[in-house]
C-alpha positions in Angstrom: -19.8 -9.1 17.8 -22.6 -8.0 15.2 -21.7 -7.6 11.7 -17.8 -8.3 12.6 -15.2 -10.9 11.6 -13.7 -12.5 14.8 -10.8 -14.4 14.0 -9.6 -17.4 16.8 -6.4 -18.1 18.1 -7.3 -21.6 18.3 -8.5 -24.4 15.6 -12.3 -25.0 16.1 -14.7 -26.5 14.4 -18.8 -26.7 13.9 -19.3 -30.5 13.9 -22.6 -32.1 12.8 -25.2 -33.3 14.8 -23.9 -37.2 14.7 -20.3 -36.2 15.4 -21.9 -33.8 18.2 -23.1 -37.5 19.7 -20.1 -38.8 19.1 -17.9 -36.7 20.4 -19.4 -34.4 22.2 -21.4 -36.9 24.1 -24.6 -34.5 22.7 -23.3 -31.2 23.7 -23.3 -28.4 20.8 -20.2 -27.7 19.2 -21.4 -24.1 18.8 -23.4 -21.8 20.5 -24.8 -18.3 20.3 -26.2 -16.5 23.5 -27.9 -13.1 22.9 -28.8 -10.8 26.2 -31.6 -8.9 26.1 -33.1 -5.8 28.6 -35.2 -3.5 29.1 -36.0 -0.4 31.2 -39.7 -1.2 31.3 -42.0 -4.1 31.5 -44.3 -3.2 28.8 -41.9 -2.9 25.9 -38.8 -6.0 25.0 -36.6 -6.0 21.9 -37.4 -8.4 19.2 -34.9 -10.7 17.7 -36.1 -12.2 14.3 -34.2 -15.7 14.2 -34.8 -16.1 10.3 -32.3 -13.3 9.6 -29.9 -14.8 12.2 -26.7 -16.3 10.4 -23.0 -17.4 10.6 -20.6 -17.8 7.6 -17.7 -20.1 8.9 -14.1 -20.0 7.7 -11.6 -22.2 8.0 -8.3 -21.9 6.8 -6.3 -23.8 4.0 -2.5 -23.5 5.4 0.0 -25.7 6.3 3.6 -25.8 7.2 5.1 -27.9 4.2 7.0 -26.1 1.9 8.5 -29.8 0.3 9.3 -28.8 -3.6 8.1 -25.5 -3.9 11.2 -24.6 -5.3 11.1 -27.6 -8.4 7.3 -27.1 -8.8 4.1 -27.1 -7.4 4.9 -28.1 -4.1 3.2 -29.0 -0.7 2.4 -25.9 0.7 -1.5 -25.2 0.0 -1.6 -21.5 1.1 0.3 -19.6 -2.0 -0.1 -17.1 -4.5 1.9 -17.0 -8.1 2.1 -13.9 -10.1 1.7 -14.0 -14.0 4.7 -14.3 -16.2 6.4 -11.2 -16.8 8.4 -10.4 -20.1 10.2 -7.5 -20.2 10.1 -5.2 -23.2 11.9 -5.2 -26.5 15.9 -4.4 -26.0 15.6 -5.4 -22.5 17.5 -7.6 -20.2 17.4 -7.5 -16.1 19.9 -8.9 -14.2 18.9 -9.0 -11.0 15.4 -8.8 -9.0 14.1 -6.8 -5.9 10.8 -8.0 -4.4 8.9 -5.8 -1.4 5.9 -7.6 0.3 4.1 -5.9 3.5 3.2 -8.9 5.6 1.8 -9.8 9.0 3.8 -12.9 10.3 2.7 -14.2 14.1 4.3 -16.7 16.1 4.4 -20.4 14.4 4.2 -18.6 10.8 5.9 -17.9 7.8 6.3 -16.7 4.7 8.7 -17.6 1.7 9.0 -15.9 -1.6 10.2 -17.6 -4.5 11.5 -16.0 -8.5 11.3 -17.8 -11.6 13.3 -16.3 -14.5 13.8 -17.5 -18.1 16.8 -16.0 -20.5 15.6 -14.7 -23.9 18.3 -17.1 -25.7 16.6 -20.2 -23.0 14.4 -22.8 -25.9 13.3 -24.4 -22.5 9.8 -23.4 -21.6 9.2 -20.7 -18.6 6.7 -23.2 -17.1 9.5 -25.9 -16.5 12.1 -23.5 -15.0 13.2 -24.4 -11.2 12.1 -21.4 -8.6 14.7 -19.8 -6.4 13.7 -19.0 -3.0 15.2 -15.5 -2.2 16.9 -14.5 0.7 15.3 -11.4 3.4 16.5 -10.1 6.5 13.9 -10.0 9.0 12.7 -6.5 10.8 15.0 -6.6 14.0 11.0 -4.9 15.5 8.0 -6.9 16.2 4.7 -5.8 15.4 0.9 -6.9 15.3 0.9 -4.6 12.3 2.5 -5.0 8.4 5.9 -4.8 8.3 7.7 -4.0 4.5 10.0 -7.4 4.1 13.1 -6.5 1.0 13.4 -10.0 -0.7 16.9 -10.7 -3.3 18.4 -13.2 -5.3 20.4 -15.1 -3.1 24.1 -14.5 -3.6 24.4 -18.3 -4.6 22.7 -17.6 -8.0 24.8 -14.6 -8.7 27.8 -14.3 -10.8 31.0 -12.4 -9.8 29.3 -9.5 -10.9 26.2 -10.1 -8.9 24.3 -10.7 -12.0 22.1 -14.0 -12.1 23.5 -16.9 -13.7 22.0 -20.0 -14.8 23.3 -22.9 -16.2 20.7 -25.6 -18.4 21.5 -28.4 -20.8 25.6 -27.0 -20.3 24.9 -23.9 -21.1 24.9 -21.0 -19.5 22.8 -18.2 -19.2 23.6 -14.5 -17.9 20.5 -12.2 -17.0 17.2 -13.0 -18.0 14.1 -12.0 -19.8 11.3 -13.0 -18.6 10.8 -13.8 -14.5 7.7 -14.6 -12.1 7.5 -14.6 -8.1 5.6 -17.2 -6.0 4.3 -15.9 -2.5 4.0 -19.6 0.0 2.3 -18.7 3.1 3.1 -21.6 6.0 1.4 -22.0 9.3 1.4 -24.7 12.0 -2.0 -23.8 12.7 -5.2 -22.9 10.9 -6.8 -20.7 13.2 -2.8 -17.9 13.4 -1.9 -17.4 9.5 0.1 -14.9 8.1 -0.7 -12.0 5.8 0.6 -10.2 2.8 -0.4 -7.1 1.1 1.5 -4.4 -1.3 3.7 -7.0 -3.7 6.4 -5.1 -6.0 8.5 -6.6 -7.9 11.3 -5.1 -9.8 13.8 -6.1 -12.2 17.0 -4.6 -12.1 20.2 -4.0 -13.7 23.4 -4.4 -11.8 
C-alpha cells in the first residue's frame, strides 16, 4: 500500500542487477505493478515516476544469546539502559522490571540486571548480568502483552534479598543496577517488540 509500512513474514531481499543474473537467471528480484482506470477515454491518471520510491529494511536479529550474561554477547538485537545510582542513604535489595512486548512464533525476548554494591571497589562496567526469571501470559495475542521480570530466586539470600559474592566477599543489596533488553529471532523478516520499560528497585 501507499505511504504504509508492510512488514513480511518471510526474509527477502532486493539483489543487484549481477546477482539478479546470477541467480535469478535475469528476472527482477523486485517489482512494483500499479493499476490504473478510468471512466472515460479522454481523461487517465498520471503517475510521476521521479517521486516514486522504496526505503528497504532489513532486520539485525538473531537467535544467539552466547555471553550475554558475562558481557557483550552474541545477540545483535539489544538495548541497555544507563547506569542507575540510587540516592544518598539508599540501598535496594531487590528489582522488579515490567516490559510490554510483542513476541511471535520463533521469538524471544530476555532481560538481564546488572547491580553494583556501594561498598563493591570493582567497577559497574565489569559486573556479570543476571538474566531474570518471568512467567509467561498463559493468553496469546498479536497485541503487547505486560511481561513482570525478578531476580531469580538463585541470587537471593534467605531473606530474598540479592547476594553477591566478589574477591570472597560478600555483598548484600546494592547501589547502583542497570537492565539489558536482548531481542532473539530465528528469522529476520518475524522479530519481536518491546515498548513501556520500568524498572524498580525495591526493598524486601
Amino acid at each position: 500500500m501507499p505511504d504504509k509500512t508492510t512488514e513480511l513474514t518471510i526474509d527477502a531481499a532486493i539483489r543487484s542487477y549481477s546477482n539478479e543474473q546470477n541467480d535469478l537467471d535475469g528476472d527482477k528480484s523486485f517489482k512494483i505493478q500499479l493499476g490504473m482506470r478510468s471512466q472515460t477515454s479522454t481523461v487517465s491518471p498520471v503517475i510521476d515516476l521521479r517521486k516514486c520510491s522504496m526505503i528497504a529494511i532489513a532486520n539485525d536479529v538473531n537467535n544467539d544469546a552466547t555471553d550475554e550474561d558475562i558481557g557483550i554477547g552474541e545477540a545483535r538485537s539489544k538495548y541497555v539502559s544507563r547506569q542507575v545510582v540510587l540516592d544518598d542513604g539508599q540501598e535496594a535489595e531487590d528489582l522488579r522490571v515490567y516490559l510490554s512486548q510483542y513476541v511471535p512464533n520463533g521469538t524471544d525476548v530476555k532481560v538481564y540486571g546488572r547491580f553494583l554494591h556501594q561498598s563493591d571497589p570493582a567497577p559497574f562496567e565489569e559486573k556479570d548480568w543476571i538474566e531474570l526469571t518471568t512467567t509467561p501470559p498463559t493468553v496469546t495475542s498479536s497485541s503487547f502483552i505486560e511481561y513482570t521480570y525478578d531476580i531469580p530466586s538463585t541470587e537471593l539470600n534467605g531473606d530474598g534479598v540479592l547476594e553477591y559474592t566478589t574477591d570472597g566477599v560478600t555483598y548484600t543489596g546494592y547501589k547502583t543496577f542497570a537492565v539489558k533488553v536482548v531481542l532473539l529471532s530465528n528469522q529476520t523478516s518475524v522479530v519481536p517488540k518491546c515498548r513501556e520499560l520500568r524498572a524498580i528497585a525495591l526493598q524486601v
